[in-house]
C-alpha positions in Angstrom: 85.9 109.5 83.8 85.7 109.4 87.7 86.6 107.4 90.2 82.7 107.1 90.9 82.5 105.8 87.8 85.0 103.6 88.1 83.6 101.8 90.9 80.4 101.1 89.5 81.6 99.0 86.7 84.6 97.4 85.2 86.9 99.6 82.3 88.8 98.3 79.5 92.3 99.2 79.2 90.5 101.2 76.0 87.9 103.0 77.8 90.7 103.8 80.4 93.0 105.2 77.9 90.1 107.2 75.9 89.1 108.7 78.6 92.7 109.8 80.5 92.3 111.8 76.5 89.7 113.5 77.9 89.9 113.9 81.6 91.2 116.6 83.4 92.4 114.5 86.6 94.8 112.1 85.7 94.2 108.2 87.1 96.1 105.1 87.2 94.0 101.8 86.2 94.6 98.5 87.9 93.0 95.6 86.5 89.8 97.4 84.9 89.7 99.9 88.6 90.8 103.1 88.0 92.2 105.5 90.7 92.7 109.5 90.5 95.8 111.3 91.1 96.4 113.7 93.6 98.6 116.6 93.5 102.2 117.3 94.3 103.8 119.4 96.6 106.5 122.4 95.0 109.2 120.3 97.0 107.8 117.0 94.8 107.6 119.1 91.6 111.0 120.9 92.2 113.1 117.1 92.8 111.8 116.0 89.5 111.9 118.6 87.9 116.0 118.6 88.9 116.3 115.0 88.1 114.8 115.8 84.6 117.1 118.8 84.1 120.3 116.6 85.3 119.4 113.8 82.9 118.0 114.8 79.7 121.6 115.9 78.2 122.7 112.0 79.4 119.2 110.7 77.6 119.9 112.3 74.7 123.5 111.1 74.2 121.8 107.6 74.1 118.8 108.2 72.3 117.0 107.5 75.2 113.3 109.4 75.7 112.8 111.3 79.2 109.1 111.7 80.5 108.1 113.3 83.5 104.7 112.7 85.5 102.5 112.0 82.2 103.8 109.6 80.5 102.4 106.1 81.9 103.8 102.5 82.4 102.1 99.7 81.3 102.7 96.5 82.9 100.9 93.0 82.9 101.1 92.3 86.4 99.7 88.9 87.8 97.1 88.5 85.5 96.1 92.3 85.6 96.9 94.9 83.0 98.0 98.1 84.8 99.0 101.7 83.6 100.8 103.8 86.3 102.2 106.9 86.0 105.5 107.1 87.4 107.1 110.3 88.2 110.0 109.8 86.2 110.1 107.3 83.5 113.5 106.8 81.1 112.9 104.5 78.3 116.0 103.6 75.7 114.3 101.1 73.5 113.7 102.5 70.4 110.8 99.9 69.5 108.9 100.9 72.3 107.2 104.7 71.1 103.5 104.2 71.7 101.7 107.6 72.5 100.7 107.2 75.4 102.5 104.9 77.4 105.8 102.7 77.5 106.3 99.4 78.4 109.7 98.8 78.7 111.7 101.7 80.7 115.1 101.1 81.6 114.8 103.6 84.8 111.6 104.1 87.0 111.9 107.0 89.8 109.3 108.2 92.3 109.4 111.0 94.4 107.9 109.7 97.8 105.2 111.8 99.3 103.1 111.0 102.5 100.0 109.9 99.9 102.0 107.6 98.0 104.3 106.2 99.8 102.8 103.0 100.5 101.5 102.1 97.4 105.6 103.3 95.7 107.4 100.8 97.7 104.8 97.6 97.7 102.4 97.7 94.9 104.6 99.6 92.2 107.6 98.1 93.3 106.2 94.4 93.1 104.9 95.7 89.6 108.1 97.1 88.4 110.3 94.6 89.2 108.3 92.1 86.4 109.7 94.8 84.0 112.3 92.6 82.3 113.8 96.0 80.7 114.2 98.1 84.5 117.3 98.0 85.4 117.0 100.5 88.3 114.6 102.1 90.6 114.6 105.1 92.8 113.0 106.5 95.5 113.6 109.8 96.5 112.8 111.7 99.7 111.3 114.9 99.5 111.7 115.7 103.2 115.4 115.1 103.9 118.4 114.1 101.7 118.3 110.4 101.1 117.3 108.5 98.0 116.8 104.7 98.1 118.4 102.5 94.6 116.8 99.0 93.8 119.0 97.6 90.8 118.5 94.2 88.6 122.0 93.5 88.7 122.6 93.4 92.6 119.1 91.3 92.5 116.9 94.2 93.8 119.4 94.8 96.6 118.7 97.8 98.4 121.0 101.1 98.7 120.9 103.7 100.8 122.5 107.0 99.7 122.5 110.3 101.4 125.3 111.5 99.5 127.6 111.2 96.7 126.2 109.8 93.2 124.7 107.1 91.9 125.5 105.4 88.9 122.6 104.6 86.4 123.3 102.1 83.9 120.5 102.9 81.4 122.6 106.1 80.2 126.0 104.7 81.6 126.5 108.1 83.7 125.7 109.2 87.3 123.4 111.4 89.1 124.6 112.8 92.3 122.6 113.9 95.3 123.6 118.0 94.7 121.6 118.0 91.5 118.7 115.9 92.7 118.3 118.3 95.7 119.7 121.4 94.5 116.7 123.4 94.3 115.0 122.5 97.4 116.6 123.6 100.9 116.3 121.5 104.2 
């Protein structure tokens, strides 16, 4: 599957998910359009791969599931059926185990990146929040120290942290700045 083909006609949430099976590039499909992934920076790969590392021992504790970059979301989303693929994805309901995607995650982060900024903080956002199981999302700077917190229960309100912790519900623990950062320098 390409984007090329993608654009010539419409794709069925099973012809999507058949062909991610196959394809080498991965793609997120919005509302029968699908759209190929680019790559990420070591800086991207090294944050999430941090965040992972900090939280997996916390996931585990609560018989949460972890996924990083593959796993997608899948979200009916005004009318649309969409699959992203969020950079970090936690997911603590044990009823919701398909193979290849979730659909109700307790945690969404992204790792911003010049490419995907845009799309992180309006389109994915305004999808996310119609999650009725999110209960927080992040966005995290890759070039400086700062990582933005949307929760449910302040009603979406946004925090700003450039230090210190922040407390994530979903595993009843915190994850502090030092381990989201600690192996990238500034």
């Amino acid at each position: 599957m390409t984007a090329l083909a993608a654009m010539k006609r419409f794709i069925t949430p099973q012809e999507y998910l058949e062909g991610e099976l196959r394809s080498e590039v991965r793609h997120e499909y919005v509302d029968g359009q699908v759209y190929a992934m680019v790559g990420a920076s070591d800086r991207h790969g090294l944050i999430v791969n941090a965040v992972a590392f900090a939280l997996t021992p916390k996931a585990r504790q609560h018989g949460c599931q972890l996924f990083t970059s593959d796993m997608k979301v899948r979200l009916d989303f005004a009318g649309q059926e969409v699959y992203y693929y969020p950079d970090l994805l936690l997911c603590c309901d044990d009823t919701d185990r398909a193979t290849y995607f979730r659909e109700r995650p307790c945690l969404i982060v992204e790792v911003l990146s010049e490419s995907t900024e845009r799309i992180d903080r309006r389109e994915k956002w305004l999808a996310y929040q119609q999650l009725p199981s999110l209960q927080a999302y992040l966005l995290v700077a890759q070039d400086r120290r700062q990582v933005e917190v949307f929760r449910r229960a302040s009603g979406w309100r946004h925090e700003l942290h450039t230090e210190g912790a922040i407390g994530l519900p979903c595993v009843d623990a915190a994850l502090s700045l030092d381990e989201i950062y600690i192996d990238v320098s500034d």
